[in-house]
Phi, psi and omega in degrees: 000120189266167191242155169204095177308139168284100190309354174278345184312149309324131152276355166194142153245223174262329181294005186247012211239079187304106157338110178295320172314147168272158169046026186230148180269157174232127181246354192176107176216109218207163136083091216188127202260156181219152218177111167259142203212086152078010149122001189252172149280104185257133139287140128243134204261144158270109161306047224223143182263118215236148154295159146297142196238113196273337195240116180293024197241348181269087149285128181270148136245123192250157188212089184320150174260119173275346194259323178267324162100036212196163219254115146304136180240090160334115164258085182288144190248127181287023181236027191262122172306343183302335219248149177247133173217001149263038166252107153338290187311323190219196192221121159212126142354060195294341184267012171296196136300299172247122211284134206261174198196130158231144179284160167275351169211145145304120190235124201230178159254125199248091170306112205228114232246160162202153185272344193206006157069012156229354164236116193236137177255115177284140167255139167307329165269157194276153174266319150264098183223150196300156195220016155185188210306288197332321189263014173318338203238353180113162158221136209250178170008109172260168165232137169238160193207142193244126160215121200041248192241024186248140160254139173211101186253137182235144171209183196271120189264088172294123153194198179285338179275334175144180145263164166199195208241134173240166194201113176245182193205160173194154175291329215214353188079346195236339156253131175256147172242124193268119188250354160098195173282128215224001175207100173302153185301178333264150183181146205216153129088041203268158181190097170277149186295142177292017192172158202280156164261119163073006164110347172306140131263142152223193202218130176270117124254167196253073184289144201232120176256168181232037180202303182203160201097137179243160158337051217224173187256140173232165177216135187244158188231142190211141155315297183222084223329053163232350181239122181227151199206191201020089150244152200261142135287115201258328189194133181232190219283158179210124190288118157106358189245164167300015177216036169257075139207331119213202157196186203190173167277162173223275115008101132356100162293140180227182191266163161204153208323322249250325193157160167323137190237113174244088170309117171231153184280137158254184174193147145305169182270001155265028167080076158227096228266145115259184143245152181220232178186138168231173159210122210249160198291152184280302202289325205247025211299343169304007169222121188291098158269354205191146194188137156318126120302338158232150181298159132286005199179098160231147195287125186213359172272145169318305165286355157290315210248337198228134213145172157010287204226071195274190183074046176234139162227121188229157178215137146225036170154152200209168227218123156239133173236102177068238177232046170263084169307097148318079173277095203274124182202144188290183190239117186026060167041059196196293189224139141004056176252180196235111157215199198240108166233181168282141168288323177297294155345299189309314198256019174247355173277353227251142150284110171260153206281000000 
């Protein structure tokens, strides 16, 4: 598979992010939803914001407040025994029953504009930021999905209650219609087709059981993209491969003669992220013709394997032009990148079912 990395990688990091917070770090501008608008390349980057902590016996947690409209910041001592702190990402409560968990950062959506998809200007302001109890904990990884002349971007809704997945959409960027939750916890990695099937809209999501079952992709179909049903098991985890531990949609699928082509994140069961790719019937998508045996991308550039959370490759949207995919994906939970591959490659790479 040739690759063909964007030589500016990372195209954003954290050093390129002014903190919306006083007295907060950006720690993370990664996982970026992608969109063209009016000649330009639009990111929406997942933000996250850690407070600063002066005293190393301290771990922060931020937490919106829906009733001040204004952020708490919670404080933990690492030498309280109640607390798991090793994960960087979260704080958890090991003497409950059930184990309770608060992040360690805030994650909001940001918009980062570019004339030539390789140099990009970040606004100062959030495009997105939580605004009631479901995002209290942030909200994550957007997806945009283009249908006709409306965007409809959905990302991951964080709170104490689960994740799930909410979604609002606009014309102009500059007014929103807010449409609520539209995949109840817990459930991620949601990802609508840019156009109806069969008179269909449908939805890739990845739903996390605490009882049976693994992390895998599924897919559902709606009238009108706010209510979804008949869902399926569309493709799960395979032991001993680069997708055996979980996996998720990553990318907007788009077509090609051959069938829908859906770049998705796979992960091992120490966490090591690639991509990989599947392909589903044009007519039918509740059917799997083709699916990686090896990614298409796995992290081997420096800023892939070392960051935040390293050994990460994640995409939540890609450009496709003729038979170049413009792949855009974050990097070790931490900065931006770019690269280039062939549709022809991708789908003569693909083992078919």
């Amino acid at each position: 598979m040739n690759i063909n990395r964007y030589e500016e990688n990372p195209l954003i990091t954290p050093a390129d992010v002014k903190p919306f917070h006083d007295e907060f770090e950006v720690i993370g501008a990664f996982n970026a939803g992608v969109a063209e608008y009016k000649g330009e390349v639009l990111l929406f980057l997942r933000v996250a914001e850690r407070p600063i902590s002066k005293d190393p016996m301290i771990v922060k947690a931020p937490v919106f407040n829906p009733g001040t409209n204004k952020l708490d910041i919670l404080e933990f001592r690492t030498d309280d025994e109640r607390y798991d702190f090793s994960d960087p990402r979260v704080i958890r409560n090991v003497k409950q029953s059930a184990t309770f968990e608060y992040l360690t950062s805030l994650s909001y959506i940001r918009l980062a504009r570019s004339k030539n998809g390789h140099d990009f200007i970040i606004e100062d302001q959030p495009l997105v930021y939580p605004s009631e109890a479901l995002e209290a904990f942030g909200i994550e990884d957007p997806r945009v999905t283009q249908i006709d002349d409306t965007y409809y971007i959905y990302f991951s809704a964080v709170s104490s209650v689960g994740v799930g997945e909410s979604m609002i959409s606009t014309k102009d960027f500059i007014s929103f219609t807010h449409h609520g939750m539209i995949f109840g916890p817990d459930n991620k990695d949601v990802l609508i087709f840019p156009e109806k099937i069969n008179g269909k809209y449908y939805a890739l999501h990845r739903p996390t059981t605490k009882s049976t079952g693994n992390p895998e992709m599924w897919i559902a179909e709606s009238d009108n993209l706010l209510y979804w049903g008949n869902h399926k098991h569309l493709a799960g985890l395979r032991d001993g491969m680069w997708d055996s531990g979980r996996m998720g949609g990553g990318a907007v699928p788009f077509k090609t003669e051959k069938g829908w082509l859906e770049l998705y994140h796979g992960a091992t069961l120490d966490h090591r992220y690639c991509m990989g790719a599947l392909l589903l019937d044009l007519n039918d998508p509740t059917k799997v013709i083709a699916r990686s045996d090896k990614p298409i991308m796995e992290p081997e550039a420096d800023y892939e394997k070392n960051g935040f959370f390293g050994d990460v490759v994640f995409s939540c949207g890609a450009l496709v032009d003729g038979d170049v995919v413009k792949m855009y994906y974050g990097v070790a939970d931490t900065s931006m990148a770019c690269a280039e591959l062939s549709v022809k490659e991708i789908l003569d790479s693909l083992n078919y079912v």
